[in-house]
N, C-alpha and C positions, 0 to 999 in steps of 0.2 A: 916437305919433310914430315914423315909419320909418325905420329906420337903412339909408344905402347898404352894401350887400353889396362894394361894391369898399371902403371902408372899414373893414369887418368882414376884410377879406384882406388888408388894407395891415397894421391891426393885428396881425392876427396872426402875418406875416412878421416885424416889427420884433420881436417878442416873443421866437418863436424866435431870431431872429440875436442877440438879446441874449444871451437862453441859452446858445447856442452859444458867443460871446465870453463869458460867465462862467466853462463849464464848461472851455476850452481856458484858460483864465485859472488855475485851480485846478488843473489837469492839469501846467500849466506850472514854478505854486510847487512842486506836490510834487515834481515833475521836479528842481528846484535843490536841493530839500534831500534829495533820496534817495542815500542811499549804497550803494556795493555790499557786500552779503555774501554772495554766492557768486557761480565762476565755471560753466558749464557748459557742456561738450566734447562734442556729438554728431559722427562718423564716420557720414556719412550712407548711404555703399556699405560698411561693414563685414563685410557680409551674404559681399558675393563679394568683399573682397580684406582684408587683414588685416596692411598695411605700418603703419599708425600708429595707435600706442596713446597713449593718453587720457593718461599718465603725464607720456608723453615730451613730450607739447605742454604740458602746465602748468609742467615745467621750464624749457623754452624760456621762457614768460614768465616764472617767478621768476628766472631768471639774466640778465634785459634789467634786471632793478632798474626795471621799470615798476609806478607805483604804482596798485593795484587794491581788494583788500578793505580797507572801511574809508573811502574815498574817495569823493568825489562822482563821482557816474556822467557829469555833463557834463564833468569836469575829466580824466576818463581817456583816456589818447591810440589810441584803439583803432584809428588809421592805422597807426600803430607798429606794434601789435599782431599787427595785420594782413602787414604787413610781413615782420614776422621770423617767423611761422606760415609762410607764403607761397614763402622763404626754404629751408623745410626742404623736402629733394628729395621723396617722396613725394607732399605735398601740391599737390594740382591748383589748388584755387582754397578760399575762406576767406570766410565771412560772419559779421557781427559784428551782434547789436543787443543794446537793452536792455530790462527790463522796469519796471514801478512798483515789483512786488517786490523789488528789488536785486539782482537778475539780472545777470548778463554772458554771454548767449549764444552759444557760438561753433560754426559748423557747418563742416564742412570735409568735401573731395571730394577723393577720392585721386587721382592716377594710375594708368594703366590699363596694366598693363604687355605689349606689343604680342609682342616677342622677348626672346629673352638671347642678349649677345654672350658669346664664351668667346675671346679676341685670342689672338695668336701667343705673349705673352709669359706665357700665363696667368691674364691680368688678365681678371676676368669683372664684367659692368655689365645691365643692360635698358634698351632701347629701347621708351616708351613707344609709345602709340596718333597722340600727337598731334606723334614722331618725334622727343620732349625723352628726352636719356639720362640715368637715374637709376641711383643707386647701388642695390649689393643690400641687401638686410633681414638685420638679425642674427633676426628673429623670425618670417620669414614667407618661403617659398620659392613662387613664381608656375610655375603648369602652362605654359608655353610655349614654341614651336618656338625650337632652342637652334644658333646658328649659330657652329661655331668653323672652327679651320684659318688659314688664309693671312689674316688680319685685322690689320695693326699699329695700325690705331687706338687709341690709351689712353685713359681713361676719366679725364679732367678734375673735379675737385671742384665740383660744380653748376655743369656747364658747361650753356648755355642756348641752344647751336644747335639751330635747329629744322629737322630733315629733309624735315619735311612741305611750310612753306612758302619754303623756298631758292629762287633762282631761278637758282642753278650748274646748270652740265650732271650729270645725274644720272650716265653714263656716266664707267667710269674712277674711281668713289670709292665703296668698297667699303660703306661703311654707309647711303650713300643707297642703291645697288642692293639691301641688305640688305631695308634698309626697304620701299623699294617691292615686291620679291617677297615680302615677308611679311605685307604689309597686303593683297594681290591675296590672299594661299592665305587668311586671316584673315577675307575678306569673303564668299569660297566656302567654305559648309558641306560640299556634299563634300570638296573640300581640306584644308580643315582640320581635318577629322577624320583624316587619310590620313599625316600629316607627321609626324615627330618631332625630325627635326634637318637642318641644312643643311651640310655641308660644303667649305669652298673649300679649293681642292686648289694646289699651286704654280703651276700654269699661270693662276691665276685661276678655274676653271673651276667650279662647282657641280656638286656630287652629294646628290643628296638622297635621306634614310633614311626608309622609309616606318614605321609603326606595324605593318601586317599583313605579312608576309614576310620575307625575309632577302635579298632580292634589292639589290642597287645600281644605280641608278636615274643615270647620268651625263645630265648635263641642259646640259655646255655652259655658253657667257659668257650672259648675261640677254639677249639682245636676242630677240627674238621669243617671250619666256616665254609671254603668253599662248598661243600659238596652238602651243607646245611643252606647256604644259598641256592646252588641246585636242584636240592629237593623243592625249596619254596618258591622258585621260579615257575617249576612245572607246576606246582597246585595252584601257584596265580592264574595259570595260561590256562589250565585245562578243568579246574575248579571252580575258583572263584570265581572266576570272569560268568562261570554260568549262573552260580547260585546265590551272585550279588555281593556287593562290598560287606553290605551291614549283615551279613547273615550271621558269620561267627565274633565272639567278645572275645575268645583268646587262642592262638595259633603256637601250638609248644610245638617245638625243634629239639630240643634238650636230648631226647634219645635217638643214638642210633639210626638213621634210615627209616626213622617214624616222624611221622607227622601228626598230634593231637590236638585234634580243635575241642572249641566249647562255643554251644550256640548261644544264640543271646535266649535270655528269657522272653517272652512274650507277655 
């Protein structure tokens, strides 16, 4: 007797999908009775920046009084959780899951710190990448371009304006223009290797300190920075580089499509 092969396929579909609804069946009950006993804290860019330790975020949840070790893994509010991780300036973004084994995973992704402001009043903050202002680190100090001087801005306690996506006139407000010149030298590797500080002078005016020389570098209000960067690119490559770092004390940009240096005295 010949058995139809579309039968033999039908049966075997129905078999598997059975299996499947047992095995997600039994995935399910142990899911309700597994409890957590551990939580576990991966710093997934640790590697390059070293704002938040592992200590401090287990804190954070033992002082919310959320209930964790010991407790059923569905009944745990890892929104919350998530929440007040999320919460802490540092922290860029927070991913939560769980495991069969009683796991409670948490990975978390720092902020990227872009600048540091140094204000008029001495109050010093960073300006991330994604133009969120974060407070500094009692444990960890960030390599980058340090803009003080003429700056009143104060550093709000996780204040949550975003520089990046404003839709204000950039013009006229010193930590957007901050931002936007420092994320342009940030994105040019020659630049950014060139820089170490920015300084606003009373006029409003930028002067920026290079890494290699002693020279001061007046660069004028932002408006045509790129193409004030351009012109100072080519008299690095095609000038300076012949007639030496220390030849000139000061390098104005301020006008126009000109370039005016002043030599050192001898």
């Amino acid at each position: 007797m010949k058995i139809n092969s579309k039968i033999l396929s039908f049966t075997g579909w129905v078999l598997l999908l059975g299996f499947l609804i047992f095995s997600m069946s039994f995935v399910s009950i142990e899911k309700n009775k597994q409890v957590c006993t551990k939580i576990n804290i991966k710093v997934i860019d640790s590697t390059e920046y070293l704002f938040i330790n592992k200590n401090e975020i287990k804190n954070l949840i033992t002082d919310s009084n959320i209930s964790i070790i010991g407790y059923n893994m569905l009944k745990i509010n890892s929104l919350k959780i998530k929440k007040i991780i999320n919460n802490y300036p540092p922290v860029k973004t927070t991913n939560i899951y769980y495991n069969l084994k009683g796991s409670i995973n948490i990975e978390i992704t720092q902020r990227k710190p872009l600048l540091r402001i140094i204000n008029y009043s001495g109050e010093s903050y960073y300006i991330d990448k994604e133009g969120i202002m974060m407070q500094l680190s009692n444990i960890y100090t960030a390599r980058v371009i340090v803009i003080n001087g003429n700056i009143n801005e104060p550093f709000e306690s996780r204040r949550t304006i975003n520089l990046k996506d404003t839709i204000e006139n950039i013009r006229g407000n010193t930590l957007r223009e901050v931002y936007e010149l420092a994320t342009y030298i940030n994105n040019d590797p020659f630049w950014d290797d060139q820089f170490q500080q920015i300084y606003i002078n009373n006029d409003n005016e930028y002067e920026l300190v290079p890494l290699v020389g002693l020279q001061k570098i007046y660069f004028g209000g932002i408006e045509n920075y790129k193409t004030k960067l351009k012109n100072l690119k080519a008299f690095y490559q095609q000038g300076l580089s012949k007639k030496g770092w220390s030849t000139y004390e000061q390098i104005n940009l301020k006008y126009e499509n000109q370039i005016v240096c002043t030599k050192k005295e001898l």
